[in-house]
C-alpha positions in Angstrom: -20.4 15.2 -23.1 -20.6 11.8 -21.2 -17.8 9.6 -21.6 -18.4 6.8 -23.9 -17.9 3.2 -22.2 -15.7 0.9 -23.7 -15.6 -3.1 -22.9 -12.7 -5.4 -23.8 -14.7 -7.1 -26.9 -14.6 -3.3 -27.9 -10.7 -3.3 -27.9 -11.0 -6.3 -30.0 -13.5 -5.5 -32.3 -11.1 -2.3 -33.1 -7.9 -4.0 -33.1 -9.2 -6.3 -36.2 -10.6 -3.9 -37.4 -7.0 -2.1 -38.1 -5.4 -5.2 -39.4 -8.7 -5.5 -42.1 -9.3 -9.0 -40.4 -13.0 -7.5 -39.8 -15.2 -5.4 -42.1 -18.0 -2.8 -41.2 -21.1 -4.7 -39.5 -19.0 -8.0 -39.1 -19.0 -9.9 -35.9 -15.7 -11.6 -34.9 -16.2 -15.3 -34.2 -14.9 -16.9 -31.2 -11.9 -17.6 -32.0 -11.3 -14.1 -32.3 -12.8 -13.0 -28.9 -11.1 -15.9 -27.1 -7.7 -15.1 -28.9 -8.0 -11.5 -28.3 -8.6 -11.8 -24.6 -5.8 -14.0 -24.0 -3.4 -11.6 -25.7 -4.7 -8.4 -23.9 -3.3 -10.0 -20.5 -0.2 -11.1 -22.0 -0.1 -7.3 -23.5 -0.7 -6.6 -19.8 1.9 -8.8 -18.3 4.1 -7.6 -21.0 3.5 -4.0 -19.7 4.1 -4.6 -15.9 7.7 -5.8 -17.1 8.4 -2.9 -19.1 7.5 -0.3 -16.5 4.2 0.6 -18.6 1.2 0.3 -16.3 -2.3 0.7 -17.4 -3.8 3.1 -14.3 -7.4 3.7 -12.3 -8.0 5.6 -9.7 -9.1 4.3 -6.3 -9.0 4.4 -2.8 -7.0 2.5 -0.7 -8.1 2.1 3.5 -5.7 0.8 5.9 -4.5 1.2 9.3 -1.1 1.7 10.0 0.8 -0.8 12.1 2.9 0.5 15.0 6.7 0.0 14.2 5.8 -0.6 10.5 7.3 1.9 8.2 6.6 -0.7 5.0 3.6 -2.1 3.7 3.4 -4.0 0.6 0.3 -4.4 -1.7 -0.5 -6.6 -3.8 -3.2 -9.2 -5.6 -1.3 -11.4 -7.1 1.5 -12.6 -4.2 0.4 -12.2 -0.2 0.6 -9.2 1.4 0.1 -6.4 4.2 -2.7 -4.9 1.5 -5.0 -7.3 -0.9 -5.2 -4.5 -3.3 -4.4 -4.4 -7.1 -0.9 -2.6 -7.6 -0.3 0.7 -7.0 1.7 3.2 -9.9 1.1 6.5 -8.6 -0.2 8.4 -5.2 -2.6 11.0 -5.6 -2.9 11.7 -2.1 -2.2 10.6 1.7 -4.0 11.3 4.8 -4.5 9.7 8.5 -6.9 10.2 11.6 -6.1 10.9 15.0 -8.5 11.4 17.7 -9.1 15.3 18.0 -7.2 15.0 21.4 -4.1 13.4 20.0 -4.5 10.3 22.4 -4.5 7.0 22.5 -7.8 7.3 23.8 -9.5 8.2 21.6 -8.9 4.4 20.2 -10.3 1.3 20.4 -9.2 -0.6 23.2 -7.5 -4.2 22.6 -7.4 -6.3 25.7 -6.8 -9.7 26.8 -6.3 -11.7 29.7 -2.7 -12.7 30.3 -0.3 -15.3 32.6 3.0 -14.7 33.2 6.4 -17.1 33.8 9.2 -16.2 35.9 11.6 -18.8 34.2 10.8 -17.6 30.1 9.7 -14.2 31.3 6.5 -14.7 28.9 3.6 -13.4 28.8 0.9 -15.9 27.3 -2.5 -14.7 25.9 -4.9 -16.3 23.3 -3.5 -14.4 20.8 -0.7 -11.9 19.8 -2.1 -10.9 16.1 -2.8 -7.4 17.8 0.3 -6.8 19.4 3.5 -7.1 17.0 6.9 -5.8 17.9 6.9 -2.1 19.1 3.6 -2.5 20.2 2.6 0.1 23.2 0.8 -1.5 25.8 -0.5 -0.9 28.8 -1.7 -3.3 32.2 -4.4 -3.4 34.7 -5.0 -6.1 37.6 -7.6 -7.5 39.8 -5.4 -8.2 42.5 -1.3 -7.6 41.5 0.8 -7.6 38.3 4.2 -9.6 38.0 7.2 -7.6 39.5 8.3 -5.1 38.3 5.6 -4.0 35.9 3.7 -1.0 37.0 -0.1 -0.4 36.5 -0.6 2.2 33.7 2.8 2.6 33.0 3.5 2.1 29.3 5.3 -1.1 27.9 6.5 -2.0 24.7 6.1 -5.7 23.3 8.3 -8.2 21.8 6.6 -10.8 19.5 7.7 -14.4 20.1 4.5 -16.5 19.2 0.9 -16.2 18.0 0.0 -16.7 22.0 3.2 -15.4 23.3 5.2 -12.0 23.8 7.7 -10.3 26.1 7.9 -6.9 27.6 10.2 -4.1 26.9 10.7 -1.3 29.0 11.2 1.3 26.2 10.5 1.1 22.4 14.2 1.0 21.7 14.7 -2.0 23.7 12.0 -3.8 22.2 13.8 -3.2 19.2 16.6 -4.8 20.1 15.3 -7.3 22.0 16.2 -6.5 25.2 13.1 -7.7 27.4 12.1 -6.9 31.3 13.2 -9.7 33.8 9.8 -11.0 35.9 10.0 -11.3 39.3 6.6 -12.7 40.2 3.7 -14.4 38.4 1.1 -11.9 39.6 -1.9 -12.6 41.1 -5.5 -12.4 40.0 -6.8 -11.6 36.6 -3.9 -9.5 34.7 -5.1 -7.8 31.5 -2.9 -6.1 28.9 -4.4 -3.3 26.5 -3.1 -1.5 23.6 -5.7 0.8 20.7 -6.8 0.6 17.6 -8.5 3.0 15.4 -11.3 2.3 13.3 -10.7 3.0 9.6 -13.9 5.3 9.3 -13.3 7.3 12.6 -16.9 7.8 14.3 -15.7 10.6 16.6 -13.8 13.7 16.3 -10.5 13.7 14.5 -7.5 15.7 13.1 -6.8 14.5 9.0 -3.3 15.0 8.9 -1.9 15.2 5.4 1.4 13.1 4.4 3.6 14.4 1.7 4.3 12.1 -1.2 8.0 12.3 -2.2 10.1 10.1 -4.6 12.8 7.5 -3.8 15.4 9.7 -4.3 14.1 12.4 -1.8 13.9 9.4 1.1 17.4 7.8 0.4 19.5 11.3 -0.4 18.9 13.0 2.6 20.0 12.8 6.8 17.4 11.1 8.3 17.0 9.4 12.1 16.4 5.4 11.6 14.1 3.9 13.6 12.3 7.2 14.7 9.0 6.2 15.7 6.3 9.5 15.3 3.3 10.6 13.9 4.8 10.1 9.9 5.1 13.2 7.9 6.0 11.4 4.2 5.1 8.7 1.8 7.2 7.3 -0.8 6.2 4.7 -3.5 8.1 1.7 -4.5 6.9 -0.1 -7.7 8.1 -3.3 -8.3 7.0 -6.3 -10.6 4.3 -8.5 -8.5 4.1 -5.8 -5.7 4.0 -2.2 -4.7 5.2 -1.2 -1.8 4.6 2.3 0.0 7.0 3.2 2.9 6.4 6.3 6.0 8.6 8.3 7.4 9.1 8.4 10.7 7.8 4.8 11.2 3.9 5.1 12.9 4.0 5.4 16.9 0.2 4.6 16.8 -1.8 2.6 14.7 -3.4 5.7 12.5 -6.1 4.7 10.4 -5.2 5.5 6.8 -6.5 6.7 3.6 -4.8 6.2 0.2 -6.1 7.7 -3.1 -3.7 5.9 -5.2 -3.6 4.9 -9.5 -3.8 1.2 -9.3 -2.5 -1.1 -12.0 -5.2 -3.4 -13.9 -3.5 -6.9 -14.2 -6.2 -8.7 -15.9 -9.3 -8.1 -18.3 -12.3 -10.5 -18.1 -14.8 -11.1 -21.0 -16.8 -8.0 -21.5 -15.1 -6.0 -19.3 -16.4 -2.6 -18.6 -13.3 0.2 -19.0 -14.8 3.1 -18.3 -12.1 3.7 -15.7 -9.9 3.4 -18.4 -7.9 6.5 -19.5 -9.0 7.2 -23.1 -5.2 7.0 -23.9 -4.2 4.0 -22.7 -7.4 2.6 -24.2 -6.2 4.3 -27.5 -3.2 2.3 -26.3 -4.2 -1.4 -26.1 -6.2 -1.1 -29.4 -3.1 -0.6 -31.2 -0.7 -3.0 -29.2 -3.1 -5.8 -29.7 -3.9 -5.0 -33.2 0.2 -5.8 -33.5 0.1 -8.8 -31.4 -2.9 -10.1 -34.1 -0.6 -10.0 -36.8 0.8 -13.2 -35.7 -1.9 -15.0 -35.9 -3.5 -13.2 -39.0 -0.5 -12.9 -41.1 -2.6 -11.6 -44.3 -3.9 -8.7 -42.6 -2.7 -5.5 -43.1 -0.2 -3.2 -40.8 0.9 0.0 -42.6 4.0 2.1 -41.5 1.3 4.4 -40.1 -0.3 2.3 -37.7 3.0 1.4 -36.5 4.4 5.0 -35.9 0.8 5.4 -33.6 1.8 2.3 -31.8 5.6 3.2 -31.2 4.6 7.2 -30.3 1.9 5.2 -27.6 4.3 3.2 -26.3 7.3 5.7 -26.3 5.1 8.8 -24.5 3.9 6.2 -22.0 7.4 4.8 -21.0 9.2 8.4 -20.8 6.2 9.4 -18.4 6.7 6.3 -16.1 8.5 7.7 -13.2 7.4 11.6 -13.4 7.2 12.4 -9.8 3.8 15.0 -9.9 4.4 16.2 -6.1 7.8 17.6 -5.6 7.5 21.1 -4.5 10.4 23.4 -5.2 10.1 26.0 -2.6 10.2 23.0 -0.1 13.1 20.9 -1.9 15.2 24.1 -1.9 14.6 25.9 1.9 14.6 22.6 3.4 17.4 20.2 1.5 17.4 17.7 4.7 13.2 17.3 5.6 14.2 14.3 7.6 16.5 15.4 10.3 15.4 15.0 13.3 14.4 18.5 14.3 12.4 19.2 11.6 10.6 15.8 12.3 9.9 16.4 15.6 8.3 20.5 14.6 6.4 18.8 11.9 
């Protein structure tokens, strides 16, 4: 049986219904409409604060930034993702070229000068190459001393036109950049990858596994252990969620999210049909209560209310169920992040 679409004027329609405000056949003015949609966002907003999100399922594309273990996302303050908030993973998976290298990327190159009193490197633009950043160099004619053709550098942001370079990813970390010698001579170019979301060639989908916050914070784990990651952990908070990997991305891995996102806001005649039939069960009932206020003849029985309070109850006791834990794996393998298992993974 197909699933019967519901719009926000629906939810309205019902809810005055409930508190008698409307009879069979009538039309609500609009007043009503007007009202009613302004109180299913506060209803909303109301929610969020609670730690009740109303859910749908979508799927979130990214790429992973190398040395970024955190990415926040979020519609309503800026950040990494423009994406609605996110309440629940359903699944995780990134792409690597089916020869595990670099290669397999998309090249990012520019054309660079170099100063042997700041021991910068200027280019047009740095957006490409944040902290941690694995680069490589080529030449026309020579490269500033010491740097090596082909050898592998790691960056140190300073500007939007301007970087240093670290000789390994731990001293990029810490800020600890290589001394230049010489300007070099010629055309210099620096070069790290990217990859595509939608890979066009030959790839290896490598799953990540979705733990909780308690898993991530209550077991040995290296810091600052840059890999291919292995786990995903969800951080809800009130204007943004935030999803963090483990060990923190060596590459930048295109990435694929199937995630429940949280609806903030409901427009006129909004379709829900990727609306739950609970939660729409749900709002019906909440905003028939919120009506009350402004209807105070209308009629609220101590039924309706137990509906409302069972609704609300079942939906804030399921907030934080974590659907993913495996036992077998929680109990042969108490410490997932020590180092050795990290680098078998």
């Amino acid at each position: 049986m197909p699933q019967v679409v519901r719009t926000t004027n629906d939810v309205i329609v019902n809810a005055l219904y409930l508190i008698g405000e409307l009879g069979v056949g009538e039309t609500p003015d609009s007043f009503m409409l007007t009202t009613g949609l302004e109180l299913i966002n506060e209803l909303l907003d109301k929610f969020s604060s609670d730690s009740i999100y109303i859910p749908f399922l979508t799927t979130i594309d990214f790429t992973m930034v190398v040395g970024q273990d955190t990415y926040s996302i979020s519609d309503i303050v800026p950040a990494n993702i423009d994406q609605d908030r996110v309440v629940d993973l359903s699944f995780a998976n990134y792409f690597v070229p089916a020869n595990g290298s670099p290669g397999g990327g998309v090249p990012i190159s520019f054309p660079f000068t170099a100063s042997t009193v700041t021991n910068l490197l200027t280019l047009s633009s740095t957006a490409d190459f944040p902290t941690n950043t694995p680069v490589t160099l080529s030449t026309s004619s020579s490269l500033p001393q010491p740097l090596i053709v082909g050898t592998t550098y790691w960056t140190i942001n300073v500007s939007p036109t301007q970087i240093y370079l670290a000789s390994t990813s731990q001293n990029s970390l810490l800020g600890n950049f290589i001394d230049l010698i010489t300007p070099g001579l010629g055309t210099n170019i620096i070069t790290t990858f990217d990859f595509p979301i939608q890979p066009v060639n030959a790839s290896l989908v490598y799953p990540l596994r979705i733990i909780n916050k308690a898993t991530y914070w209550n077991v040995v784990r290296q810091t600052n252990l840059l890999a291919r990651p292995g786990f995903i952990f969800l951080d809800k908070q009130a204007q943004q969620s935030f999803i963090t990997l483990y060990p923190v991305p060596d590459q930048p891995y295109a990435c694929k999210i199937q995630v429940k996102c949280m609806i903030n806001e409901l427009t006129n005649m909004e379709t829900l049909g990727e609306l739950p039939p609970n939660y729409y069960g749900f709002l019906k009932y909440a905003l028939a209560r919120k009506f009350m206020a402004y209807y105070p003849s209308g009629n609220w029985p101590d039924a309706n209310e137990a509906e409302y309070e069972d609704y609300y109850n079942t939906f804030k006791n399921c907030n934080e169920t974590d659907l993913t834990i495996r036992p077998s794996v929680t109990l042969t393998a108490p410490e997932p992040f020590y180092w050795p298992n990290i680098l078998s993974y």
